[in-house]
PDB file of the backbone (N, CA, C, O) and the ligand in Angstrom, with CONECT records:
HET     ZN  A 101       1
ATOM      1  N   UNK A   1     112.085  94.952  92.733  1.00  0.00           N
ATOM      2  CA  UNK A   1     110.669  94.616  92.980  1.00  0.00           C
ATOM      3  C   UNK A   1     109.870  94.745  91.688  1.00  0.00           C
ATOM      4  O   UNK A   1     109.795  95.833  91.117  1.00  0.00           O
ATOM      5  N   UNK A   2     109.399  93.881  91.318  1.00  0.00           N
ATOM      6  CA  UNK A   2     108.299  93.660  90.133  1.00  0.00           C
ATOM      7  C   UNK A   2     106.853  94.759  90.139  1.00  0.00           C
ATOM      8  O   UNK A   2     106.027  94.825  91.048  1.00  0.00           O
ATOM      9  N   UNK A   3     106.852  95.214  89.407  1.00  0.00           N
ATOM     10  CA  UNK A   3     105.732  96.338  88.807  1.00  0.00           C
ATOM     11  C   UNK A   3     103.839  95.834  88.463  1.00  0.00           C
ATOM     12  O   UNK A   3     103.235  95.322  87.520  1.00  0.00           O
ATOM     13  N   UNK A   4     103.521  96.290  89.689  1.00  0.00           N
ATOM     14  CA  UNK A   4     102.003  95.566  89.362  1.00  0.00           C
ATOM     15  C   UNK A   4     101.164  96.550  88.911  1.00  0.00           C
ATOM     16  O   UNK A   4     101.431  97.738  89.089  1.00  0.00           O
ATOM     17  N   UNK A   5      99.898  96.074  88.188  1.00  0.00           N
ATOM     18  CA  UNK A   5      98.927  97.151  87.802  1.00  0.00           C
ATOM     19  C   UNK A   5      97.544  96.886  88.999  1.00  0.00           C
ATOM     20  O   UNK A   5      97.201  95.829  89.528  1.00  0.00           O
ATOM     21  N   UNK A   6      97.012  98.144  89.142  1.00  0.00           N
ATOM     22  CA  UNK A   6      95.660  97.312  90.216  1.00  0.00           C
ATOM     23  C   UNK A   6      94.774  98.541  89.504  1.00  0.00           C
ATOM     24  O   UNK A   6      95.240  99.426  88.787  1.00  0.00           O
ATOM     25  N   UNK A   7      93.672  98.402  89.808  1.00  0.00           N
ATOM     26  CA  UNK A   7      92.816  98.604  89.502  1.00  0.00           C
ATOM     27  C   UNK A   7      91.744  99.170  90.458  1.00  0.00           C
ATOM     28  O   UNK A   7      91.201  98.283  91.115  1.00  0.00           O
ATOM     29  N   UNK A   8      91.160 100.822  90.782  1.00  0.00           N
ATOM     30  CA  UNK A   8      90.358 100.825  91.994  1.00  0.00           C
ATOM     31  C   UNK A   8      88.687 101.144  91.710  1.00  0.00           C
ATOM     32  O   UNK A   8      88.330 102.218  91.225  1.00  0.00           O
ATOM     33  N   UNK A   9      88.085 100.464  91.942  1.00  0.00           N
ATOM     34  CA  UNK A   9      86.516 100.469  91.935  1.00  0.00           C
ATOM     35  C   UNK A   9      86.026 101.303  92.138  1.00  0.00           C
ATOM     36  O   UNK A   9      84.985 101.572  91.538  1.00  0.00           O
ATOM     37  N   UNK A  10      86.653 102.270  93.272  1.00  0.00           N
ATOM     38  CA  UNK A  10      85.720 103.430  93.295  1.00  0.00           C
ATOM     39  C   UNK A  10      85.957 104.664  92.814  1.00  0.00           C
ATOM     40  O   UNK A  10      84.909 105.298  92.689  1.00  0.00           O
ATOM     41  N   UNK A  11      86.720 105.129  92.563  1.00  0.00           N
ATOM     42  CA  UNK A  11      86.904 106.238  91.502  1.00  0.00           C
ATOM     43  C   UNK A  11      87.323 105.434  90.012  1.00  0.00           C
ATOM     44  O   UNK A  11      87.479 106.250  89.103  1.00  0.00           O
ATOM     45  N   UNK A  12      87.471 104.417  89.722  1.00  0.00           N
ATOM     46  CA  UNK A  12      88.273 103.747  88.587  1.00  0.00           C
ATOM     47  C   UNK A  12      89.634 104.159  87.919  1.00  0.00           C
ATOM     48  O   UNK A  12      90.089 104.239  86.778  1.00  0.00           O
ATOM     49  N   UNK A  13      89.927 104.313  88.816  1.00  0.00           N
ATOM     50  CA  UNK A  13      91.363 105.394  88.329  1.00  0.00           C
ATOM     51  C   UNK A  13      92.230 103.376  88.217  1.00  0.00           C
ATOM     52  O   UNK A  13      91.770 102.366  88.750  1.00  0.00           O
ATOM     53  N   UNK A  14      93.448 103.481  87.390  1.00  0.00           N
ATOM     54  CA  UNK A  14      94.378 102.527  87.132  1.00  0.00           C
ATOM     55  C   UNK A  14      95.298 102.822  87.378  1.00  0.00           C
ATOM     56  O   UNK A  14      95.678 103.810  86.749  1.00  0.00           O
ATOM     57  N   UNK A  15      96.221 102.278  88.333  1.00  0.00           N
ATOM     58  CA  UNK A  15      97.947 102.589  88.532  1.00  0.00           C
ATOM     59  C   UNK A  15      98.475 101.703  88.893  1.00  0.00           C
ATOM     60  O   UNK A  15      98.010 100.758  89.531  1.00  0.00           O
ATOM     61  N   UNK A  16      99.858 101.932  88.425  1.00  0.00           N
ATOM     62  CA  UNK A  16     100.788 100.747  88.601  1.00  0.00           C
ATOM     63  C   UNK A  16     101.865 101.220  90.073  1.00  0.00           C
ATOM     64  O   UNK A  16     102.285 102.287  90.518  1.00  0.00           O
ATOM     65  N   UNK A  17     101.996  99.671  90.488  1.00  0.00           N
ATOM     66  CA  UNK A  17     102.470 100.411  92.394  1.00  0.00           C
ATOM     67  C   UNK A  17     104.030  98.962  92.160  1.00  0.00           C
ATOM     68  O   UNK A  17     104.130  98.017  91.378  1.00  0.00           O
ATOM     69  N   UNK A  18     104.732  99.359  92.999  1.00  0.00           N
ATOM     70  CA  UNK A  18     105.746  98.315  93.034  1.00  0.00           C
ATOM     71  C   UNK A  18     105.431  97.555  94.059  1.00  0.00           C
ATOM     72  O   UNK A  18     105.176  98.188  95.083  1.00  0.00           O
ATOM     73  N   UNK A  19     105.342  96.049  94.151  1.00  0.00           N
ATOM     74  CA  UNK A  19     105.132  95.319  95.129  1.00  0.00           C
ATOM     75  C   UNK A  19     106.010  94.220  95.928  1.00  0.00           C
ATOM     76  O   UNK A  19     106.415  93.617  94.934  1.00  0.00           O
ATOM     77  N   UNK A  20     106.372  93.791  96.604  1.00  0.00           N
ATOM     78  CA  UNK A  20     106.612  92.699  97.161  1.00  0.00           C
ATOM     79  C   UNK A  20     106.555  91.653  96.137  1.00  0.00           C
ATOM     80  O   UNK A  20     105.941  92.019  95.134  1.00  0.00           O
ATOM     81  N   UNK A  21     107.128  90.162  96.083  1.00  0.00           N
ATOM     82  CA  UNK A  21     106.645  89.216  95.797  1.00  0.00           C
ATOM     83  C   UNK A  21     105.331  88.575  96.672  1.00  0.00           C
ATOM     84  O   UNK A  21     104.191  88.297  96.300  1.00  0.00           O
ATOM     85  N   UNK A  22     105.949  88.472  97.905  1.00  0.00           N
ATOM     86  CA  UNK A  22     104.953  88.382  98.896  1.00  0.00           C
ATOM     87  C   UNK A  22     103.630  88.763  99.333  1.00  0.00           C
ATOM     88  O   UNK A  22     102.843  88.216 100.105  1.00  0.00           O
ATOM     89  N   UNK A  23     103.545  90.216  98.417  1.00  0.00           N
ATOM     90  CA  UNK A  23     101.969  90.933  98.717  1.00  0.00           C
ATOM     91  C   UNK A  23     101.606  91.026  96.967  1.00  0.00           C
ATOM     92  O   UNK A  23     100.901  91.922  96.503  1.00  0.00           O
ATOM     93  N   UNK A  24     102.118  90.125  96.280  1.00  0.00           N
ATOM     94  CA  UNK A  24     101.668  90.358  95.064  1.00  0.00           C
ATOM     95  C   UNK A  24     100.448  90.599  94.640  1.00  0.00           C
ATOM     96  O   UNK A  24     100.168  91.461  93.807  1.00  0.00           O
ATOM     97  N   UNK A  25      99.328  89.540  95.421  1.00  0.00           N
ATOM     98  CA  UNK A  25      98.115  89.196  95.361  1.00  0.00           C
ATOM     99  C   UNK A  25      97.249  89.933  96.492  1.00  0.00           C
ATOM    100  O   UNK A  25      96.170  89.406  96.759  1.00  0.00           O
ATOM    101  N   UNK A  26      97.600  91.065  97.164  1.00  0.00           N
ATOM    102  CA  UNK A  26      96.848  91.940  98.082  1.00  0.00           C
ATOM    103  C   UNK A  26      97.094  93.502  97.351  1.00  0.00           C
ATOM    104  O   UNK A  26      98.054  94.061  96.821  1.00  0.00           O
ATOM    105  N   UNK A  27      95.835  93.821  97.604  1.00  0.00           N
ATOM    106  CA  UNK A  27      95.131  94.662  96.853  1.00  0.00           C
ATOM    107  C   UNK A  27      96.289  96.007  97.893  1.00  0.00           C
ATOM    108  O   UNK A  27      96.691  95.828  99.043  1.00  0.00           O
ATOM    109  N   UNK A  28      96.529  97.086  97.127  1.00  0.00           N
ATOM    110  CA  UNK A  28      96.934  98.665  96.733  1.00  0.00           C
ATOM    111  C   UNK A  28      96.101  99.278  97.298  1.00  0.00           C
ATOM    112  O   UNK A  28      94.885  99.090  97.306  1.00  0.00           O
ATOM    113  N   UNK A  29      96.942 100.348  98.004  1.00  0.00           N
ATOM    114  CA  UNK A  29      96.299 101.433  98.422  1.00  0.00           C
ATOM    115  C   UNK A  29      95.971 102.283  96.807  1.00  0.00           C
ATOM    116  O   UNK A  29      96.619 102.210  95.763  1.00  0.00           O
ATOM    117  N   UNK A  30      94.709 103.075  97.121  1.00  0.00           N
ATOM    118  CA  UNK A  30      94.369 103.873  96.108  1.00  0.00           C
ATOM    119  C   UNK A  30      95.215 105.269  96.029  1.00  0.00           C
ATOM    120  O   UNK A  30      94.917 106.123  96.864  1.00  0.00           O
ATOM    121  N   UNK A  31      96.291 105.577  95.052  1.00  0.00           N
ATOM    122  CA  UNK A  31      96.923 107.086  95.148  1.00  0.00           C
ATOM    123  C   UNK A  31      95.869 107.979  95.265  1.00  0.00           C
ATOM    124  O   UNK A  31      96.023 108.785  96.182  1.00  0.00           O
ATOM    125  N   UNK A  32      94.539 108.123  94.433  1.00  0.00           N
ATOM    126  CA  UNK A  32      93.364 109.031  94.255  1.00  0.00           C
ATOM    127  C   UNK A  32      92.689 109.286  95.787  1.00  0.00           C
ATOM    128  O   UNK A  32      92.909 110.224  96.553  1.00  0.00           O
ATOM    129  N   UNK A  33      91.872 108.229  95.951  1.00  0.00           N
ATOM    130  CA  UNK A  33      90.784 107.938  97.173  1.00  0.00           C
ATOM    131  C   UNK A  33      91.527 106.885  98.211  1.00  0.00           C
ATOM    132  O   UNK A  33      90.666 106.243  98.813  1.00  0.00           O
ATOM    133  N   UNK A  34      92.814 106.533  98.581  1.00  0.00           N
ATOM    134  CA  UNK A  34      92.715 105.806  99.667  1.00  0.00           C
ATOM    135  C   UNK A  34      92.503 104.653  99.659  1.00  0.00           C
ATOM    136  O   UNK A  34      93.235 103.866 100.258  1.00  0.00           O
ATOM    137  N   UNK A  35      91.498 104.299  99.009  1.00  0.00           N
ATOM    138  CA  UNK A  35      90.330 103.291  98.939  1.00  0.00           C
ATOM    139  C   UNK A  35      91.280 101.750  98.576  1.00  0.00           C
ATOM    140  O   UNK A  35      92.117 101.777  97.674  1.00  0.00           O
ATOM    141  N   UNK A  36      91.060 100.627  99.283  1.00  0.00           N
ATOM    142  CA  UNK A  36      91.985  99.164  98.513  1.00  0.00           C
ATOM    143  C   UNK A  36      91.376  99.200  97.245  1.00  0.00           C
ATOM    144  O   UNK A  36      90.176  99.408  97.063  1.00  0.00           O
ATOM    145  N   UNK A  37      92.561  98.912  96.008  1.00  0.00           N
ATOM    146  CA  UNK A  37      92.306  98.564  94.736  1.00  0.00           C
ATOM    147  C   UNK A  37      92.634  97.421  95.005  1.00  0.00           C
ATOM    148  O   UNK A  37      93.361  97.306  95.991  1.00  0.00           O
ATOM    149  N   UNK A  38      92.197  96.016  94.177  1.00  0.00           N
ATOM    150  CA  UNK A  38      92.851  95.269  93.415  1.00  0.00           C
ATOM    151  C   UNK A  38      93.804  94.915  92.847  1.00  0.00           C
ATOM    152  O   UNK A  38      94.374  95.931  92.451  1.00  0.00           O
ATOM    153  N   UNK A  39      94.398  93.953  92.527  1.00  0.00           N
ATOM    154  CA  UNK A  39      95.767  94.083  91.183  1.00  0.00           C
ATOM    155  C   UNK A  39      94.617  93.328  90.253  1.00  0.00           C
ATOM    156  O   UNK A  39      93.837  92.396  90.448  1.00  0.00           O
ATOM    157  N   UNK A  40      94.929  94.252  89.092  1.00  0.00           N
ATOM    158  CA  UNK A  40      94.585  93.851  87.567  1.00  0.00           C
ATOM    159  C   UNK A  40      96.037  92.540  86.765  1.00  0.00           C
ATOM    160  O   UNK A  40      97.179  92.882  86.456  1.00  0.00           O
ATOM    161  N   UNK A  41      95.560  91.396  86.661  1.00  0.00           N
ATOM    162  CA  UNK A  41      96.848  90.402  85.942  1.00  0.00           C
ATOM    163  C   UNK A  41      96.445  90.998  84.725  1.00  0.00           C
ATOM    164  O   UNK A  41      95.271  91.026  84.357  1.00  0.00           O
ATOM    165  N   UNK A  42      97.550  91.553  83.988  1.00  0.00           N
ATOM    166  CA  UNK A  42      97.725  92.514  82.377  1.00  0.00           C
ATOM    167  C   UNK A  42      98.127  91.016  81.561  1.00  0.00           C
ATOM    168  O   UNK A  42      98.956  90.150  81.839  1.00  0.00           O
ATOM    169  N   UNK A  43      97.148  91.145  80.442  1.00  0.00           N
ATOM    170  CA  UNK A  43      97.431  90.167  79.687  1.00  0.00           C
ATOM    171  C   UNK A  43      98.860  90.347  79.034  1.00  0.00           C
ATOM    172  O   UNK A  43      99.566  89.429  78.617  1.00  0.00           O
ATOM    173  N   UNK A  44      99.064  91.276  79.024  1.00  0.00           N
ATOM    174  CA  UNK A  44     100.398  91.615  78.069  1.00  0.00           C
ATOM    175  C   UNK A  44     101.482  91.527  78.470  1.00  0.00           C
ATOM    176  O   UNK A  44     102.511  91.866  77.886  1.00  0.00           O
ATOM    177  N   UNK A  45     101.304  90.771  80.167  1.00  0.00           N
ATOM    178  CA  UNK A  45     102.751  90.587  80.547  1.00  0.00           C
ATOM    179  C   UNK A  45     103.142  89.122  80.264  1.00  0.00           C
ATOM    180  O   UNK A  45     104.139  88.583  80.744  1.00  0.00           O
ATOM    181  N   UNK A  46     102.092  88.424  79.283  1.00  0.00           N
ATOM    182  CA  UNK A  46     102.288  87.260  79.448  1.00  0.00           C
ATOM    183  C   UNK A  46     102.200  87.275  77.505  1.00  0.00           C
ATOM    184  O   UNK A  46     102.932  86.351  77.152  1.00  0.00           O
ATOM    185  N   UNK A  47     101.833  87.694  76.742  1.00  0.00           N
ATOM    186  CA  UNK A  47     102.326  87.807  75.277  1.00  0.00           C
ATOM    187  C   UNK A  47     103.749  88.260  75.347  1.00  0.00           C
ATOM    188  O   UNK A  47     104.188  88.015  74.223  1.00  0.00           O
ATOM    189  N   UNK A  48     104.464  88.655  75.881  1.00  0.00           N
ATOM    190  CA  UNK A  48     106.015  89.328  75.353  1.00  0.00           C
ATOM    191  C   UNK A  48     106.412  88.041  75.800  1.00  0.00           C
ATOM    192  O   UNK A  48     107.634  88.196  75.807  1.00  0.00           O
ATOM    193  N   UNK A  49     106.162  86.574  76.277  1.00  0.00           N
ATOM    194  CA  UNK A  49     106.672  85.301  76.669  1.00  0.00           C
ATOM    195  C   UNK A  49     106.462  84.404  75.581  1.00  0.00           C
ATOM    196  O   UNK A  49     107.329  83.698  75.066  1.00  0.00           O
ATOM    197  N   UNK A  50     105.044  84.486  75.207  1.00  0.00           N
ATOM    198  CA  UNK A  50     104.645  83.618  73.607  1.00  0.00           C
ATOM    199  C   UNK A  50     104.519  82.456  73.350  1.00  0.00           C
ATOM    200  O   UNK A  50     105.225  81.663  73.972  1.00  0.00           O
ATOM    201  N   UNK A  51     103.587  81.965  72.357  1.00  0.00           N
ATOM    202  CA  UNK A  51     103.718  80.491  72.194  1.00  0.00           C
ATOM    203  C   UNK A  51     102.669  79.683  73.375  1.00  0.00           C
ATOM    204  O   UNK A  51     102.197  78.578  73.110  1.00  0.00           O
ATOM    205  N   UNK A  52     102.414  80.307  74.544  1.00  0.00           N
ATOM    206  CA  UNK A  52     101.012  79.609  75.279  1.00  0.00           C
ATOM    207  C   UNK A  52     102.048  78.965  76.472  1.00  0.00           C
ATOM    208  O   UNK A  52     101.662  79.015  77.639  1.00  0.00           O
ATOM    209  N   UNK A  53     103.350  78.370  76.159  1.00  0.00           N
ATOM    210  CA  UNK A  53     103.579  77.614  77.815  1.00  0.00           C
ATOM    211  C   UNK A  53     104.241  79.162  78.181  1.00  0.00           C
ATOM    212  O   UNK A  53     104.433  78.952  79.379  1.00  0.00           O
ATOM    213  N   UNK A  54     104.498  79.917  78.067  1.00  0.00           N
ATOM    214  CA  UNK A  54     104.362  81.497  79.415  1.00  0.00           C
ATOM    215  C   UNK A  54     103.762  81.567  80.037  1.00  0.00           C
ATOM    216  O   UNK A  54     104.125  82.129  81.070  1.00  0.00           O
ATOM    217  N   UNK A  55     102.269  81.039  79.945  1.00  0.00           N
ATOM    218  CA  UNK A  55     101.533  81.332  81.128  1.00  0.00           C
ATOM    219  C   UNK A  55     101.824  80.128  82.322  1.00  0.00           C
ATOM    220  O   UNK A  55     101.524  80.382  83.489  1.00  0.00           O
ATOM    221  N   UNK A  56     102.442  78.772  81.946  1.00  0.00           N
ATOM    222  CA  UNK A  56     102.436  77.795  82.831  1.00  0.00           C
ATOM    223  C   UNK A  56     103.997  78.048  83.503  1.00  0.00           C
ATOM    224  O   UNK A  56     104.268  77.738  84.663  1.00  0.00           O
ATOM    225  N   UNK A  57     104.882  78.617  82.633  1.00  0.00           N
ATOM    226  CA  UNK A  57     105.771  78.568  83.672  1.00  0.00           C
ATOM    227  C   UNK A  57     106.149  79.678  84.020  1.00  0.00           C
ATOM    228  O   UNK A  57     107.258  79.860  84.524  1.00  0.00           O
ATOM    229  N   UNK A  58     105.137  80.775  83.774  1.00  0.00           N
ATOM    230  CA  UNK A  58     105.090  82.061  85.150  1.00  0.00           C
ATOM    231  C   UNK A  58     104.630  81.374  86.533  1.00  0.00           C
ATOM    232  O   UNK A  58     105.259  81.497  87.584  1.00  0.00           O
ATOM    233  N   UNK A  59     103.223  80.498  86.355  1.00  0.00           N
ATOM    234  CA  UNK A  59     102.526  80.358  87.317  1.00  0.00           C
ATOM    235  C   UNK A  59     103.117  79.309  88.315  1.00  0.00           C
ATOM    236  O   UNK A  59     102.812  79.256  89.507  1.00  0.00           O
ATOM    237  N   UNK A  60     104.199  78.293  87.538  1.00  0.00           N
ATOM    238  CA  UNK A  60     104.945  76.872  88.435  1.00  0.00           C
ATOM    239  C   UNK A  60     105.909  77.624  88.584  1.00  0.00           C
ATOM    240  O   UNK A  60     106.718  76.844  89.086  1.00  0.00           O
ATOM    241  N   UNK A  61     106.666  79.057  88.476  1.00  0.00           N
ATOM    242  CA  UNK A  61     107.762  79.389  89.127  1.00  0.00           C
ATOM    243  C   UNK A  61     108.834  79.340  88.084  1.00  0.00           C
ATOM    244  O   UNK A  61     108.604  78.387  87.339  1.00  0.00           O
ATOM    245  N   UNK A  62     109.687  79.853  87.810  1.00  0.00           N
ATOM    246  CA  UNK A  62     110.854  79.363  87.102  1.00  0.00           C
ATOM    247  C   UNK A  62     111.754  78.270  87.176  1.00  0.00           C
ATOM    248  O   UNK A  62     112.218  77.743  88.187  1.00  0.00           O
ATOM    249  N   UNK A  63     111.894  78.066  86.296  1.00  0.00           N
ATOM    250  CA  UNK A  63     112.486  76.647  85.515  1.00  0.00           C
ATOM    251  C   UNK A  63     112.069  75.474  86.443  1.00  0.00           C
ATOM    252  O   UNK A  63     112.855  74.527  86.439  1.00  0.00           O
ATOM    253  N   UNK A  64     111.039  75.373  87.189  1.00  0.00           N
ATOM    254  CA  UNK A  64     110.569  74.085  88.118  1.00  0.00           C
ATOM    255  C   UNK A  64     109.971  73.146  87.777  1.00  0.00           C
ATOM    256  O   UNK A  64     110.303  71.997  88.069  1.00  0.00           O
ATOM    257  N   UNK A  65     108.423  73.625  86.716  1.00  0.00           N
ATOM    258  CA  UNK A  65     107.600  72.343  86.363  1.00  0.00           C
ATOM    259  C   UNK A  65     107.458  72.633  84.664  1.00  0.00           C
ATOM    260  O   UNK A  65     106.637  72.052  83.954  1.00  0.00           O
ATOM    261  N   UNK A  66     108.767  74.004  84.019  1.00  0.00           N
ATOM    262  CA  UNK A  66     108.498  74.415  82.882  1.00  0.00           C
ATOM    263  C   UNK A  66     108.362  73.372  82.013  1.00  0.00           C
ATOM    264  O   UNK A  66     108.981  72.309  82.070  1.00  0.00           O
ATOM    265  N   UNK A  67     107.202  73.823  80.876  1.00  0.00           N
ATOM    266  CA  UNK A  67     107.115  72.806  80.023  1.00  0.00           C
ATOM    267  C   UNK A  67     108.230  73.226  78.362  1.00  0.00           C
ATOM    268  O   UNK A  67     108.174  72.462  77.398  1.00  0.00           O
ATOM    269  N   UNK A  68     108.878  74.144  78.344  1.00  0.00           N
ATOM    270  CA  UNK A  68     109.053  74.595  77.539  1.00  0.00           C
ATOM    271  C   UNK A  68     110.362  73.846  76.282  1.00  0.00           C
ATOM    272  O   UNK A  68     110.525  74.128  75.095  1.00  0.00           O
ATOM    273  N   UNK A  69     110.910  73.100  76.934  1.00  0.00           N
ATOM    274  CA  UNK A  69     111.510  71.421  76.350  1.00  0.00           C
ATOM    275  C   UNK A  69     110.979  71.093  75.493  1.00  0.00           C
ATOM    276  O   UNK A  69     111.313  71.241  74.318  1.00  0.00           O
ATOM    277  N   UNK A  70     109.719  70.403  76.059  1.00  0.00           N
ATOM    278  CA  UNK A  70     108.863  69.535  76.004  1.00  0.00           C
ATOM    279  C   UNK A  70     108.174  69.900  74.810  1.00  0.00           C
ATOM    280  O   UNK A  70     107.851  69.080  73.951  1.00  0.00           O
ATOM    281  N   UNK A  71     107.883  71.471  74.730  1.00  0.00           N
ATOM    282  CA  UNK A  71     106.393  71.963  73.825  1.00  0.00           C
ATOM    283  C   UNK A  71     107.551  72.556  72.301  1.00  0.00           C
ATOM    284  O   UNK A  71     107.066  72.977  71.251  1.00  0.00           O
ATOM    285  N   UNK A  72     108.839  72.458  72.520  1.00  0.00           N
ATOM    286  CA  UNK A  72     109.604  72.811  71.896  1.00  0.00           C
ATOM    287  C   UNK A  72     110.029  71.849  70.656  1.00  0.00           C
ATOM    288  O   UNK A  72     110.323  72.124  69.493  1.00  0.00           O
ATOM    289  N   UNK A  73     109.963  70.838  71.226  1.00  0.00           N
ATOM    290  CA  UNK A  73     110.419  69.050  70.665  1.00  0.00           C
ATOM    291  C   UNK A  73     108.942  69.147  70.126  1.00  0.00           C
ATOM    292  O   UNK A  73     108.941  69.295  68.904  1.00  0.00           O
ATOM    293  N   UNK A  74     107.991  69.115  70.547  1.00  0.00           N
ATOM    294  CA  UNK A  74     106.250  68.994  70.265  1.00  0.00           C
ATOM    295  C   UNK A  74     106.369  69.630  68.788  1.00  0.00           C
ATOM    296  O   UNK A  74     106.066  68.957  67.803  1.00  0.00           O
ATOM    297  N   UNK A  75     106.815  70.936  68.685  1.00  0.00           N
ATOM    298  CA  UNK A  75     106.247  72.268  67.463  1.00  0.00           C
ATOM    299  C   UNK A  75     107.376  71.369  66.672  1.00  0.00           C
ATOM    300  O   UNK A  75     106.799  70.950  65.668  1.00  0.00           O
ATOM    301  N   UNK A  76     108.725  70.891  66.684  1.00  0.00           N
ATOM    302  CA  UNK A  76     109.616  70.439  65.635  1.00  0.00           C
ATOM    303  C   UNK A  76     108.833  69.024  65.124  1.00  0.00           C
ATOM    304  O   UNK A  76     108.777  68.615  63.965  1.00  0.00           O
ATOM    305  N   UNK A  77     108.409  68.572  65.994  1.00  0.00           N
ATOM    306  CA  UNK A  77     107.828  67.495  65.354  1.00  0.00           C
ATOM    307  C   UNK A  77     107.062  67.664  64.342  1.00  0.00           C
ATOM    308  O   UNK A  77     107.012  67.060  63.270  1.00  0.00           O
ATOM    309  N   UNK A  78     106.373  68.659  64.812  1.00  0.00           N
ATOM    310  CA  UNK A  78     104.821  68.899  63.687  1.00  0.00           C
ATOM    311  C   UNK A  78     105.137  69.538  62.668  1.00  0.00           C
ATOM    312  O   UNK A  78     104.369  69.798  61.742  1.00  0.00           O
ATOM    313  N   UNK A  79     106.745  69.970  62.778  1.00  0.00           N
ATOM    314  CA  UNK A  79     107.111  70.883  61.433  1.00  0.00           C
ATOM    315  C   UNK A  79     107.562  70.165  60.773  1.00  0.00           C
ATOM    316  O   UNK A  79     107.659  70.597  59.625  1.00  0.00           O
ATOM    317  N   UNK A  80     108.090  68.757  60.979  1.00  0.00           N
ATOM    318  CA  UNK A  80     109.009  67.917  60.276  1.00  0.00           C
ATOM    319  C   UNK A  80     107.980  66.782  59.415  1.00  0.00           C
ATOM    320  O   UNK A  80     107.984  66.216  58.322  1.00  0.00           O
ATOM    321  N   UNK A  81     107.157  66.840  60.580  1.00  0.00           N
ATOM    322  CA  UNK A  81     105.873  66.017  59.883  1.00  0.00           C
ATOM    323  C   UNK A  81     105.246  66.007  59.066  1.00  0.00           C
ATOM    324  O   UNK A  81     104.472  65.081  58.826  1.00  0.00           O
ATOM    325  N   UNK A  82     105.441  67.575  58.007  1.00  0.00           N
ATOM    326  CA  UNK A  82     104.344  68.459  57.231  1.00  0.00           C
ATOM    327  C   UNK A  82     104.876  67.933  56.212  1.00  0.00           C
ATOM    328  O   UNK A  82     104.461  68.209  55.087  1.00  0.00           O
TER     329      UNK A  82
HETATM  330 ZN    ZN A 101      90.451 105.306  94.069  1.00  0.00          ZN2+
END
């Protein structure tokens, strides 16, 4: 199970909870207060991917609508071009 961060409003406390794929996007019980947190999306899980198409083919799923071919052939071009 994949490692989410959330975030809770009312005490502001931050913790990371293991989730479901399925409840990825529903908010955490608070360890502190109880209270539903949020999930916080951490920018930094998407820099250790690099280069800008990480964020498109986290979000289309793996290897489905990846552009990463495509943007690969793109950067050789522009290097060959110089
Ligand atoms: Zn709390």
């Amino acid at each position: 199970m994949p490692l989410y961060e959330y975030y809770c409003p009312t005490c502001k406390l931050k913790f990371e909870a293991l989730a479901d794929l399925a409840d990825h996007d529903k908010p955490a019980e608070c360890p502190n207060c109880s209270n539903e947190a949020p999930r916080v999306i951490s920018p930094t899980t998407f820099i250790l991917k690099g280069n800008g198409w990480g964020r498109d083919c986290y979000s289309s799923g793996p290897d489905k609508s990846c552009k990463r071919g495509a943007n690969k052939k793109d950067v050789e071009k522009a290097i060959k071009g110089k």
